[in-house]
DRENTORKOL-3810 file (N, C-alpha, C; in nm, 4 decimals):
REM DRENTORKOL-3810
@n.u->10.0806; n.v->7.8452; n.w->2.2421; ca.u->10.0405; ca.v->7.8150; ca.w->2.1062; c.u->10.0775; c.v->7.9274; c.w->2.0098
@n.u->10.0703; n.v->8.0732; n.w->2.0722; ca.u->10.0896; ca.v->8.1504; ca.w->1.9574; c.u->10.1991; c.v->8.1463; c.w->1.9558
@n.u->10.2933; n.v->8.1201; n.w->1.9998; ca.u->10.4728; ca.v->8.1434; ca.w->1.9614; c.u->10.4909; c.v->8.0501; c.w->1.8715
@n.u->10.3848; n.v->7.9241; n.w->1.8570; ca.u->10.4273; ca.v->7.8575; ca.w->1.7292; c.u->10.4175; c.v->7.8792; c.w->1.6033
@n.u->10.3295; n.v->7.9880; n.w->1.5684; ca.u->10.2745; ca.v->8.0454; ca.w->1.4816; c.u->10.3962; c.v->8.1164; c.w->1.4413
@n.u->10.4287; n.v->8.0957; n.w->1.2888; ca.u->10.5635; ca.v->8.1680; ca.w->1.2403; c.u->10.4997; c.v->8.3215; c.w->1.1982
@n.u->10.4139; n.v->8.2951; n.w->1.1448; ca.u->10.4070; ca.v->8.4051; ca.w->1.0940; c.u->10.2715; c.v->8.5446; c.w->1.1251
@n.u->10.2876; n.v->8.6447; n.w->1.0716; ca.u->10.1958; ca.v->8.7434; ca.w->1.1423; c.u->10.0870; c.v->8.7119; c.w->1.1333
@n.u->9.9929; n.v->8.7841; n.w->1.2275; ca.u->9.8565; ca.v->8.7827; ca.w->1.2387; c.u->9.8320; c.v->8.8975; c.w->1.3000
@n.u->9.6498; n.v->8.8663; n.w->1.2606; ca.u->9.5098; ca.v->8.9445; ca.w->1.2973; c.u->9.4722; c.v->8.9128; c.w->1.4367
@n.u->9.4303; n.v->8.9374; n.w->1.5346; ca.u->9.3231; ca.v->8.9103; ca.w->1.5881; c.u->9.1909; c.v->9.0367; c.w->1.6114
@n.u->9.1176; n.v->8.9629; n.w->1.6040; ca.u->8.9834; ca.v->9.0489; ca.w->1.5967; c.u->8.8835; c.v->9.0223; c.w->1.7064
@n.u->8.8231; n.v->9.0932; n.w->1.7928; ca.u->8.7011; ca.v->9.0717; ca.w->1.8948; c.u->8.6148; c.v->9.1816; c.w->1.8748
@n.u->8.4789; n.v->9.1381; n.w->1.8884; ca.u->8.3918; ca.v->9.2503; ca.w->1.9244; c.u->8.3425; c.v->9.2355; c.w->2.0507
@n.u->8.4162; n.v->9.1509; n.w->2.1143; ca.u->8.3506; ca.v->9.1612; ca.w->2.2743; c.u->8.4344; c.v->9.1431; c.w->2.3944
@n.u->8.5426; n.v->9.2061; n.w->2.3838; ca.u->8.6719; ca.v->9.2305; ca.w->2.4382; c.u->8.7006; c.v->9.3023; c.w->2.5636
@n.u->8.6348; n.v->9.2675; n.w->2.6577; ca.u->8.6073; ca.v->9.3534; ca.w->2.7749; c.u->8.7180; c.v->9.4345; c.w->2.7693
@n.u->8.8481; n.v->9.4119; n.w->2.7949; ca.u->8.9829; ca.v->9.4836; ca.w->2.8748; c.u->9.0720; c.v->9.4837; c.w->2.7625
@n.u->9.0223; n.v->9.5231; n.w->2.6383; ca.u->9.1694; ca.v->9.5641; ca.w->2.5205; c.u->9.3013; c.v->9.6080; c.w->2.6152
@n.u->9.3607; n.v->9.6532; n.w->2.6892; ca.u->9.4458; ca.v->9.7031; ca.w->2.7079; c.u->9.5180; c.v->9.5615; c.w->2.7817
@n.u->9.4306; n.v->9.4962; n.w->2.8764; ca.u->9.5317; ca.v->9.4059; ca.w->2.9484; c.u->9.5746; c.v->9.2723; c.w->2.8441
@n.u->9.4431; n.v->9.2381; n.w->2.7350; ca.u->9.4417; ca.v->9.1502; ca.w->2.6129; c.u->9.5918; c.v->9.1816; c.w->2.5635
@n.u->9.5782; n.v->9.3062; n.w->2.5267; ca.u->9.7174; ca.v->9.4004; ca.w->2.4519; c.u->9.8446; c.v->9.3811; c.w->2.5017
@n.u->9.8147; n.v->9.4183; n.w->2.6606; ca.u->9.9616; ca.v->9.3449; ca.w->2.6947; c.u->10.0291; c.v->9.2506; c.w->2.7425
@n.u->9.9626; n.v->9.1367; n.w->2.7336; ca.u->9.9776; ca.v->8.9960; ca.w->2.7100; c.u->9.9850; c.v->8.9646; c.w->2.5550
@n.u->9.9529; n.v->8.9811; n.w->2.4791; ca.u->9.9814; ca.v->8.9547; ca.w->2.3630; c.u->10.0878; c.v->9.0413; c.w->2.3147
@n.u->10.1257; n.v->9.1491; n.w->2.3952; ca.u->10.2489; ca.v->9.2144; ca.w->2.3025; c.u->10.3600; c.v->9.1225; c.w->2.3943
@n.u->10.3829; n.v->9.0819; n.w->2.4927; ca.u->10.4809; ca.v->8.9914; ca.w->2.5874; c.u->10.5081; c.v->8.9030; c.w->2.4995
@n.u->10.4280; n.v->8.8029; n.w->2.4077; ca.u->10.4409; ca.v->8.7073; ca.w->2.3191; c.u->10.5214; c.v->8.7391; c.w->2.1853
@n.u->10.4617; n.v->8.8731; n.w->2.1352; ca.u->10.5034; ca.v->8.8991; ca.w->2.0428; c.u->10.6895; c.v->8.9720; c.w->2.0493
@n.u->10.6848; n.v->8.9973; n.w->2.1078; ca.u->10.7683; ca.v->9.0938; ca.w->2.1606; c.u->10.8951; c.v->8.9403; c.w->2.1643
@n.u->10.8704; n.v->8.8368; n.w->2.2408; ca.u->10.9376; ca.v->8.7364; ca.w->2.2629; c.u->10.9820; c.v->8.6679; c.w->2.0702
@n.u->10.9151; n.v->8.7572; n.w->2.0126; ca.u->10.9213; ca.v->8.6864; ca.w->1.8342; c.u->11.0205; c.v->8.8150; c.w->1.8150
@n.u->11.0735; n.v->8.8603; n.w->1.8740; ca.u->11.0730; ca.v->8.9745; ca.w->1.8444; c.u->11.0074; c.v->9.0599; c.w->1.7107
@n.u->10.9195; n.v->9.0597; n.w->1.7398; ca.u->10.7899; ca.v->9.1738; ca.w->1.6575; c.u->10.7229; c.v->9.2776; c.w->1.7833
@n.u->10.6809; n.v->9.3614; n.w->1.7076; ca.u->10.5786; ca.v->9.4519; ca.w->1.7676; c.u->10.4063; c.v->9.4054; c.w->1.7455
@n.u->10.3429; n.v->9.4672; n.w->1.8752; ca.u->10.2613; ca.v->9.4927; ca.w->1.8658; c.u->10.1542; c.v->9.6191; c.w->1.8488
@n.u->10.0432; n.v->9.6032; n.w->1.7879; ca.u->9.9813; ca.v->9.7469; ca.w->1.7061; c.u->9.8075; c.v->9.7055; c.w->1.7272
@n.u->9.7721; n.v->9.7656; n.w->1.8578; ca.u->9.6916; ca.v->9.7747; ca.w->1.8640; c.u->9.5376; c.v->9.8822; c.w->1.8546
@n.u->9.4568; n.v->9.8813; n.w->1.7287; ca.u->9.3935; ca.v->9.9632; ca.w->1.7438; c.u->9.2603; c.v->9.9173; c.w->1.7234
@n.u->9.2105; n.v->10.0096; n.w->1.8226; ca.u->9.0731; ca.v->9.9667; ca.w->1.8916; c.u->8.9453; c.v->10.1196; c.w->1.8288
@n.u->8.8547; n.v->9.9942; n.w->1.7945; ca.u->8.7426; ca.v->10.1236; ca.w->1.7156; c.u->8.6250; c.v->10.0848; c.w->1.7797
@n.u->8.5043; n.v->10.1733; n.w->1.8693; ca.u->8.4309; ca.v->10.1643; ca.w->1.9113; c.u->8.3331; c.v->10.1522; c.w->1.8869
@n.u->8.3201; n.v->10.2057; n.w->1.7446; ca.u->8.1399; ca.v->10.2589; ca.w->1.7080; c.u->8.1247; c.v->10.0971; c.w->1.5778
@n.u->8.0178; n.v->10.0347; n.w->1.6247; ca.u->7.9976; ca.v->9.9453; ca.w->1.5032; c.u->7.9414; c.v->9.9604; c.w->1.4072
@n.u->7.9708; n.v->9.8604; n.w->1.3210; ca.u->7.9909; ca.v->9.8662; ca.w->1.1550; c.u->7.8370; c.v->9.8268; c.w->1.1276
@n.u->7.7736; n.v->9.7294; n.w->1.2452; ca.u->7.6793; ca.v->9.6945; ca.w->1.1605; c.u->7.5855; c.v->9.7210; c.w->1.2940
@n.u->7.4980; n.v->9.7359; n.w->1.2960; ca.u->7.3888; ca.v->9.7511; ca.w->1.4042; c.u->7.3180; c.v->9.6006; c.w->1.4414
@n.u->7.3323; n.v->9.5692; n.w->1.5850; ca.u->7.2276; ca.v->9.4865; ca.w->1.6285; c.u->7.0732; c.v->9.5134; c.w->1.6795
@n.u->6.9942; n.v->9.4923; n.w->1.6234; ca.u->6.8703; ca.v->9.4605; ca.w->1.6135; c.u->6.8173; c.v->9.3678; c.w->1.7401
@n.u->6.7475; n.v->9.4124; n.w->1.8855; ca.u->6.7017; ca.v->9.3386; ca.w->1.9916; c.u->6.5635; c.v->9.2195; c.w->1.9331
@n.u->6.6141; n.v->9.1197; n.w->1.9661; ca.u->6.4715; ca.v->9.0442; ca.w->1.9323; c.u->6.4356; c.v->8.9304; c.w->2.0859
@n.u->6.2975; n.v->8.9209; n.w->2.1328; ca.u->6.3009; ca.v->8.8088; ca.w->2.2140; c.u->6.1734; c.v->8.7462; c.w->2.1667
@n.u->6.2238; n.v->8.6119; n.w->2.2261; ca.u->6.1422; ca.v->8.4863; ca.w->2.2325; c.u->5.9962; c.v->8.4779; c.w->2.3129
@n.u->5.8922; n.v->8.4977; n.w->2.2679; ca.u->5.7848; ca.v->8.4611; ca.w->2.3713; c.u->5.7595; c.v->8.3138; c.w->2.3929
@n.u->5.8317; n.v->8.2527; n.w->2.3181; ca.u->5.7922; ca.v->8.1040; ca.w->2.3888; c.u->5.7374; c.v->8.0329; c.w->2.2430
@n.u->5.7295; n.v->8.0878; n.w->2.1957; ca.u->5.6425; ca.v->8.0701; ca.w->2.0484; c.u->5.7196; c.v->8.0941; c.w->1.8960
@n.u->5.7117; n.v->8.2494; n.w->1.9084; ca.u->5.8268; ca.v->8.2750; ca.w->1.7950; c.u->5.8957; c.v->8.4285; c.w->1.8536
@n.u->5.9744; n.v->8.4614; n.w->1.7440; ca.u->6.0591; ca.v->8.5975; ca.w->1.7758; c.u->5.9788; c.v->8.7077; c.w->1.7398
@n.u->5.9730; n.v->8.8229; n.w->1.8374; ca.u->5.9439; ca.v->8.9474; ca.w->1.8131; c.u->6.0241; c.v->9.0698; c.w->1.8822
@n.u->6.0311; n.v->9.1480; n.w->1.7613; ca.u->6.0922; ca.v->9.2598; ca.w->1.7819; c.u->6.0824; c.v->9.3408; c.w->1.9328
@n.u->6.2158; n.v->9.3630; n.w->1.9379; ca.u->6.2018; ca.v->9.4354; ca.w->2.0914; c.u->6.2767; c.v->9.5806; c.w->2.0522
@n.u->6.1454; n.v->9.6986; n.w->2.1329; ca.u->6.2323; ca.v->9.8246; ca.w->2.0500; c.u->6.3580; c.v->9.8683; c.w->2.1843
@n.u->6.4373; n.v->9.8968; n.w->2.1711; ca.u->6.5244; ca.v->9.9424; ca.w->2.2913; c.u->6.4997; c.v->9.9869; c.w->2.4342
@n.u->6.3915; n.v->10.1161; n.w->2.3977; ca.u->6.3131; ca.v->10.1428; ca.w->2.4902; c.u->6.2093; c.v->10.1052; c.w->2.5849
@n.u->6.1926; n.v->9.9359; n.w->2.5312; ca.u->6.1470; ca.v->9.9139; ca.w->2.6206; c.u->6.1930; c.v->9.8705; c.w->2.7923
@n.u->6.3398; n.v->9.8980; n.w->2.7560; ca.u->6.4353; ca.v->9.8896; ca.w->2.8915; c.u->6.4147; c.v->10.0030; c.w->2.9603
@n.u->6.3157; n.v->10.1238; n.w->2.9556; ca.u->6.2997; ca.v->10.2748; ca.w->2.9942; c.u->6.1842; c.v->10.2236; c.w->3.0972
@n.u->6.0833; n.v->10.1181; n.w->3.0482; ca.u->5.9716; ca.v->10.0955; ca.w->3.1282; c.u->6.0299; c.v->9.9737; c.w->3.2520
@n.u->6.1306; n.v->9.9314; n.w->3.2385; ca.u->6.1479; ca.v->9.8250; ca.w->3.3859; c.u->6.2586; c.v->9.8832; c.w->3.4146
@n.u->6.3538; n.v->9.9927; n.w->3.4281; ca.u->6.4694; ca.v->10.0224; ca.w->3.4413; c.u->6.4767; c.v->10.1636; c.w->3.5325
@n.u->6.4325; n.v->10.1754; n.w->3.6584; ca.u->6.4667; ca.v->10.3115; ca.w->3.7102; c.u->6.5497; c.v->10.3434; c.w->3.7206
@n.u->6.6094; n.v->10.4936; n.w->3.6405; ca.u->6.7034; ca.v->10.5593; ca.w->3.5715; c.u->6.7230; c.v->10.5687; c.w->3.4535
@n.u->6.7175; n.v->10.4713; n.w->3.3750; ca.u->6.7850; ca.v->10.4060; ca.w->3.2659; c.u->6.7083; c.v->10.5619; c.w->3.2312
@n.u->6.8436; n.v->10.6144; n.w->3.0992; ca.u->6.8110; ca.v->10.6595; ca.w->3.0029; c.u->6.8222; c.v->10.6692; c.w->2.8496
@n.u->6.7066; n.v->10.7494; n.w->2.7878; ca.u->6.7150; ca.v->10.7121; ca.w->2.6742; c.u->6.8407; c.v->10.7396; c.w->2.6222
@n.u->6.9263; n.v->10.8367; n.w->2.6192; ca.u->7.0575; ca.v->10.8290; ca.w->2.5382; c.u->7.1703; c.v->10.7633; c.w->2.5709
@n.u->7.0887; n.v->10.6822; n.w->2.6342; ca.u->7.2109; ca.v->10.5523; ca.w->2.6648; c.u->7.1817; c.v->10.4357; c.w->2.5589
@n.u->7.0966; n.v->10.4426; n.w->2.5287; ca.u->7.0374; ca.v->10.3347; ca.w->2.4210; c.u->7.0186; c.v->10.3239; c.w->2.2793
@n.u->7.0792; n.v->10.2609; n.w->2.2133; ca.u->7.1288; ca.v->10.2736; ca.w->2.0298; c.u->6.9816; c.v->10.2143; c.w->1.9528
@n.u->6.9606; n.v->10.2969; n.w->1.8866; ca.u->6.8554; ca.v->10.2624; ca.w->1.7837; c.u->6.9021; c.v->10.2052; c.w->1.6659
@n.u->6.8727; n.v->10.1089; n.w->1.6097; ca.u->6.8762; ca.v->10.1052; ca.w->1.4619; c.u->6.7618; c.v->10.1629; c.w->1.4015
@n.u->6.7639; n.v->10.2589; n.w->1.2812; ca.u->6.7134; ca.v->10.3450; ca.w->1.2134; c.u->6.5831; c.v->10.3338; c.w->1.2332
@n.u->6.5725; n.v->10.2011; n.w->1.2077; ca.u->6.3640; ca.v->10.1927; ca.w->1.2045; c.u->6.3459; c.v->10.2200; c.w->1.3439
@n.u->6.3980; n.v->10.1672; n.w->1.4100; ca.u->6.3549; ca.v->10.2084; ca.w->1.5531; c.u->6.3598; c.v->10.3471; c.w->1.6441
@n.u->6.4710; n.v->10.3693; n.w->1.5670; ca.u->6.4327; ca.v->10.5643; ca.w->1.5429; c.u->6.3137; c.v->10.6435; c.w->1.4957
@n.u->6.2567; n.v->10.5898; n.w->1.3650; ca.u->6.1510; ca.v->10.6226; ca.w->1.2921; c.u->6.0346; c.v->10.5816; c.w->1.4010
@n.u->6.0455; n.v->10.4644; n.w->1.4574; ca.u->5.9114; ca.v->10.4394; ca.w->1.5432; c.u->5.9595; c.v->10.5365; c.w->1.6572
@n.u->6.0363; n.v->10.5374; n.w->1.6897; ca.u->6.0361; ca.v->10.6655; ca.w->1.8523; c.u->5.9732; c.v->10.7749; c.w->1.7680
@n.u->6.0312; n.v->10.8011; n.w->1.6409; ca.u->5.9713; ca.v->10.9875; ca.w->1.6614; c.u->5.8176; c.v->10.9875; c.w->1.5873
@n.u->5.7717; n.v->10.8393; n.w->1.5354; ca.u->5.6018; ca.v->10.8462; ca.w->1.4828; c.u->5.5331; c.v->10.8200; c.w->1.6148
@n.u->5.6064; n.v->10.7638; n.w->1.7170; ca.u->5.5391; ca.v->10.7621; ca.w->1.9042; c.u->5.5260; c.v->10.8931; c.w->1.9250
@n.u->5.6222; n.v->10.9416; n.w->1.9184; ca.u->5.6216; ca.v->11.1077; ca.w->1.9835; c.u->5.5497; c.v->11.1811; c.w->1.8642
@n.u->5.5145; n.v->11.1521; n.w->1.7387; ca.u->5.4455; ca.v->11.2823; ca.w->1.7116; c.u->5.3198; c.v->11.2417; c.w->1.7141
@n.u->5.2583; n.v->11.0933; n.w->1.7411; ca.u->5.1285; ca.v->11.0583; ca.w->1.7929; c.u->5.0840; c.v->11.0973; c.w->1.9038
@n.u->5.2030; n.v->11.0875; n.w->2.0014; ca.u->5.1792; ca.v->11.1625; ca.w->2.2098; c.u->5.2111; c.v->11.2818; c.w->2.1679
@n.u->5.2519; n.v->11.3871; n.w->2.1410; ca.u->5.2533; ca.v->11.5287; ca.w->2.1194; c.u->5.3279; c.v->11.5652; c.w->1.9770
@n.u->5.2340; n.v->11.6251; n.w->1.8935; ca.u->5.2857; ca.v->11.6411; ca.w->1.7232; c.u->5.3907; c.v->11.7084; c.w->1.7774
@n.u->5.3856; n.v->11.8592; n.w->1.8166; ca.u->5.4491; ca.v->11.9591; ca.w->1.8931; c.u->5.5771; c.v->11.9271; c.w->1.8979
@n.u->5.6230; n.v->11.8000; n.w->1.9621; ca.u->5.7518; ca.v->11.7843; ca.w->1.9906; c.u->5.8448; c.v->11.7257; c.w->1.8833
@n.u->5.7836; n.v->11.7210; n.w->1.7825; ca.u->5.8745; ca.v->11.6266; ca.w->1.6939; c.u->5.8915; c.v->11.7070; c.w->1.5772
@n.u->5.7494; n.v->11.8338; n.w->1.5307; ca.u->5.7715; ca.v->11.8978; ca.w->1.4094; c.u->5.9031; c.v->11.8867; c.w->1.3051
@n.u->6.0030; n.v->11.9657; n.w->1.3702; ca.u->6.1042; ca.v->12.0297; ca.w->1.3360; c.u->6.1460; c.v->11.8718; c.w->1.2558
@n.u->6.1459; n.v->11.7475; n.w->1.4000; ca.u->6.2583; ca.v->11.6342; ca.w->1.3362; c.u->6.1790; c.v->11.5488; c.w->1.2194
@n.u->6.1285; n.v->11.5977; n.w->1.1692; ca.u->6.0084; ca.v->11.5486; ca.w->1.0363; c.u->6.1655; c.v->11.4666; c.w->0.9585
@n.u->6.1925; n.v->11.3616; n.w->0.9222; ca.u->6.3232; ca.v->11.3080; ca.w->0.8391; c.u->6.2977; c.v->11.4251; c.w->0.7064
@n.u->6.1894; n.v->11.4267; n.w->0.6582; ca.u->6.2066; ca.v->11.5463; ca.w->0.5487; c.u->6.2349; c.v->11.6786; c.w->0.5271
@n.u->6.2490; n.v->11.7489; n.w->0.6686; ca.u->6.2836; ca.v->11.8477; ca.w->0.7232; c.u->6.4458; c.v->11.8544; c.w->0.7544
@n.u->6.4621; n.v->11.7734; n.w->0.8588; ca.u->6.5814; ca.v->11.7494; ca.w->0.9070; c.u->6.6925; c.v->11.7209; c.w->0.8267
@n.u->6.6456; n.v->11.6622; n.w->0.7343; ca.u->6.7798; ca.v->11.5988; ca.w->0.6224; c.u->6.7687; c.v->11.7000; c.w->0.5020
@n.u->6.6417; n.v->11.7953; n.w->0.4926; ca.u->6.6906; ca.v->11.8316; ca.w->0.4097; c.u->6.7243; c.v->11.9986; c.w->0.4089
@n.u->6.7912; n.v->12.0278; n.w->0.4998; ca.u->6.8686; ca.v->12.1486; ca.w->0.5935; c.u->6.9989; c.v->12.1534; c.w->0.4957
@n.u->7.0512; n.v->12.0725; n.w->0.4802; ca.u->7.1931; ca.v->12.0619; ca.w->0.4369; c.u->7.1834; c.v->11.9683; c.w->0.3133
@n.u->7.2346; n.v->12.0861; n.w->0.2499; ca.u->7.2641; ca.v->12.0438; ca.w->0.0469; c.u->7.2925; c.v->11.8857; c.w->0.0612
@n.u->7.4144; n.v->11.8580; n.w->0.1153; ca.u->7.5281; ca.v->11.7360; ca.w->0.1225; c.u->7.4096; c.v->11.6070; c.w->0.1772
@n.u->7.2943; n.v->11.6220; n.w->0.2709; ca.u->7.2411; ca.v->11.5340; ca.w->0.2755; c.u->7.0867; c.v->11.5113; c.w->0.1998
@n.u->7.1345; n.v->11.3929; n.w->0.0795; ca.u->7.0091; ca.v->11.3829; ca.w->0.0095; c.u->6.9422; c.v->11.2595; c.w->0.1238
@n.u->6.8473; n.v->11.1412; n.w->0.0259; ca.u->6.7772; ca.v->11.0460; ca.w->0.1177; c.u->6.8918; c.v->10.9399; c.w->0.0829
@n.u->6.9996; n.v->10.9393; n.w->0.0231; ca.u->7.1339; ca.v->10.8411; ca.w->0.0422; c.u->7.1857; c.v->10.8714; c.w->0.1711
@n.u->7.1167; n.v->10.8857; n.w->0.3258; ca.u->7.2032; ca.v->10.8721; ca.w->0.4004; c.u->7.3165; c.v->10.7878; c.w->0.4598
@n.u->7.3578; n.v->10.8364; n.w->0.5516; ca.u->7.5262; ca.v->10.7702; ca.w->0.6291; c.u->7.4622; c.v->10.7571; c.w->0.7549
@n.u->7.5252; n.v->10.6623; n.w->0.8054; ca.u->7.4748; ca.v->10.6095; ca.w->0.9398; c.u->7.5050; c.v->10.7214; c.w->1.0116
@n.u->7.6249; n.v->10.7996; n.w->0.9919; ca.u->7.6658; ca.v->10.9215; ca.w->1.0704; c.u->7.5172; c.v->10.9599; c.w->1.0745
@n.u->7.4839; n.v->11.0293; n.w->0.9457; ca.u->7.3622; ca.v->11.1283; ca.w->0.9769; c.u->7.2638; c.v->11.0659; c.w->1.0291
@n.u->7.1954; n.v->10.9112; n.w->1.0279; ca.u->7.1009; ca.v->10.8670; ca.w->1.0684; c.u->7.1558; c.v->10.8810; c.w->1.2574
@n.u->7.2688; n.v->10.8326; n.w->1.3138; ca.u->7.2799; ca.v->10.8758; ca.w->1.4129; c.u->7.2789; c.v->11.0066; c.w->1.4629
@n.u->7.3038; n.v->11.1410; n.w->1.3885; ca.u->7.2856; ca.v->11.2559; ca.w->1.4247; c.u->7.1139; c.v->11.2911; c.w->1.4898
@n.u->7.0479; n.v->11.2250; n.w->1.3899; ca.u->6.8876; ca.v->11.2537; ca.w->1.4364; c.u->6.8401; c.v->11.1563; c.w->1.5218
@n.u->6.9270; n.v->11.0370; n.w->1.5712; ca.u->6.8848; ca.v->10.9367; ca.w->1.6444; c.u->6.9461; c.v->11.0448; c.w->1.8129
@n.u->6.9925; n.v->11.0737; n.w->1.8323; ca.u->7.0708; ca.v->11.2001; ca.w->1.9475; c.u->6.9355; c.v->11.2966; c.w->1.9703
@n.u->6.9256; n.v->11.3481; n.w->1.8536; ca.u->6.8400; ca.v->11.5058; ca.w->1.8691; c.u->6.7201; c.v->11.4373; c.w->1.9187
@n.u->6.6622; n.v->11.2828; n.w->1.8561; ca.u->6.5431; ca.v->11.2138; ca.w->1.8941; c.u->6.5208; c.v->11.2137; c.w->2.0430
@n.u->6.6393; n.v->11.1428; n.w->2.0658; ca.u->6.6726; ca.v->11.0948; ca.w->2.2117; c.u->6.6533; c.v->11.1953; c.w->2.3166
@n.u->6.6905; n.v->11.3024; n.w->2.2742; ca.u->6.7253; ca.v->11.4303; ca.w->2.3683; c.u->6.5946; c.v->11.4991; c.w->2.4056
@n.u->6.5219; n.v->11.4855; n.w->2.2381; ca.u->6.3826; ca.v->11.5075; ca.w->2.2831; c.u->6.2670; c.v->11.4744; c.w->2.3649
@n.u->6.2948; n.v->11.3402; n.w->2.3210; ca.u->6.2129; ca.v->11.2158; ca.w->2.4176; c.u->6.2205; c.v->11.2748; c.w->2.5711
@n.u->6.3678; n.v->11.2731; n.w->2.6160; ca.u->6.3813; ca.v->11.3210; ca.w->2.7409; c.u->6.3562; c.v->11.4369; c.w->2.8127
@n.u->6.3346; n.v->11.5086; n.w->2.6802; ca.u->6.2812; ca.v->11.6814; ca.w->2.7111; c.u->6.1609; c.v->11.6694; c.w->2.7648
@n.u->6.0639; n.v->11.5744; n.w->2.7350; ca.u->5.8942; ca.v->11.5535; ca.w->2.7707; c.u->5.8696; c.v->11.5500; c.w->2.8931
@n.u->5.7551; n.v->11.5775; n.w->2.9523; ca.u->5.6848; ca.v->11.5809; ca.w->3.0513; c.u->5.6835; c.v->11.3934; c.w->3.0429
@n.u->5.6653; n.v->11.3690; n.w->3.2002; ca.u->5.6987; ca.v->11.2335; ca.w->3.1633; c.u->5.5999; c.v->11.1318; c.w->3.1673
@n.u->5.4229; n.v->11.1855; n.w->3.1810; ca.u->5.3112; ca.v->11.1292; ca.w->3.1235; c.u->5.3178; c.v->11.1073; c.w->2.9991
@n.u->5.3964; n.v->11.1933; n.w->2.8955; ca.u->5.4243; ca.v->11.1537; ca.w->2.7377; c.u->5.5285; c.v->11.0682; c.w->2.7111
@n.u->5.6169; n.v->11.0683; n.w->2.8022; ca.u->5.7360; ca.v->10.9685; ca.w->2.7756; c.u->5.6762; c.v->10.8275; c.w->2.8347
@n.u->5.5499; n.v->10.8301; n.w->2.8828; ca.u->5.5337; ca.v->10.6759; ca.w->2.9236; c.u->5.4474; c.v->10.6540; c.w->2.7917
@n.u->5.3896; n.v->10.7854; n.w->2.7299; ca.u->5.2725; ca.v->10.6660; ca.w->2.6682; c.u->5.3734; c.v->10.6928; c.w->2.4986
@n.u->5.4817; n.v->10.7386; n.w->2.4935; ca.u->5.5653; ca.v->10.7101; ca.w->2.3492; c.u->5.6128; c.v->10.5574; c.w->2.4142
@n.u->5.6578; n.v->10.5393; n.w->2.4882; ca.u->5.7405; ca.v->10.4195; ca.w->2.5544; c.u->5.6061; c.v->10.2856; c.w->2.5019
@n.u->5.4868; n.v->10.3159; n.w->2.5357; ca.u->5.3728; ca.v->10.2067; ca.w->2.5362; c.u->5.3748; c.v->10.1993; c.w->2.3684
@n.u->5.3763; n.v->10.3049; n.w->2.3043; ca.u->5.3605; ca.v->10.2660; ca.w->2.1671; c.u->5.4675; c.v->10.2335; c.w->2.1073
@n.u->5.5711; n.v->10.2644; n.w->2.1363; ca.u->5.6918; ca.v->10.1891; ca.w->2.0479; c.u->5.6880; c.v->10.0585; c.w->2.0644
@n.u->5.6662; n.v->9.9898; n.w->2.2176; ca.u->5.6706; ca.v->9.8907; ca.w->2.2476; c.u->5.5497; c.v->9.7852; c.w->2.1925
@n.u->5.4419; n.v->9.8466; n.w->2.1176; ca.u->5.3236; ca.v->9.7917; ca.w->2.0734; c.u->5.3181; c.v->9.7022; c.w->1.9737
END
C-alpha cells in the first residue's frame, strides 16, 4: 500500500516497540521510491499520562506509587510523576518525617536559581520529581510504607 502513495509522508507512533526494525522496513519501501529515509526518535513525552482505575463504579486517581506496595523491587525512580503527584509524594513525606523533605519545600527549591520563577518547565518540575524520588528511597523503610499509604489515600 505504501508504494502507492506518490507522495511524502509522516508517520508517527507513541507506542513503537522496535523503531529500528519499523525503520528498516520502511526505509526498503522507500528506498524502492527511490527516497530516503529519516528517522528520528524522541523519548521523553510531550504530554504526561495521568494513571486512573475503575472500581467498578467510577474512576479514581491512582498515584504511581502505588505499584511500590504490590511490586517487590519495583522502584521509585523508575516511576514518572505528573506534577501533582509529585506534590502529594513530598506533602506524604513531610507528614512521615518533616526532616526529609525541608530543603525540597517547591518554595525553596525553585527559588535557588534567579532563571526559575513559579512559570515553571516540565524540565524543572522533573528536576525535583528525581531529587523527590531519590529521597523517598533514602528512608528507612517503615517511612516509605507509611508515605506509600498516604499518597495512595
Amino acid at each position: 500500500l505504501l508504494l502507492l502513495v506518490e507522495c511524502p509522508f509522516v508517520a508517527l507512533s507513541a507506542t513503537l516497540g522496535d523503531s529500528q526494525r519499523f525503520a528498516a522496513w520502511l526505509e526498503s519501501v522507500e528506498q524502492q521510491r527511490g527516497r530516503r529515509l529519516y528517522l528520528v526518535e524522541h523519548r521523553e513525552r510531550h504530554n504526561d499520562l495521568k494513571p486512573w482505575i475503575f472500581d467498578g463504579t467510577d474512576l479514581q486517581e491512582l498515584h504511581p506509587f502505588f505499584a511500590l506496595q504490590r511490586r517487590r523491587g519495583a522502584k521509585a525512580r523508575s516511576l514518572r510523576l505528573v506534577p501533582e503527584d509529585a506534590l502529594r509524594l513530598h506533602d506524604a513525606m513531610w507528614e512521615a518525617e518533616p526532616s526529609s523533605v525541608g530543603d525540597l519545600e517547591p518554595s525553596s527549591f525553585f527559588s535557588g536559581d534567579p532563571t526559575r520563577s513559579w512559570d515553571l518547565s516540565m524540565r524543572h518540575a522533573r528536576e525535583w520529581e528525581q531529587v523527590l524520588k531519590e529521597r523517598f528511597e533514602s528512608l528507612p523503610a517503615n517511612v516509605r510504607a507509611i508515605v506509600i499509604n498516604k499518597v495512595g489515600a
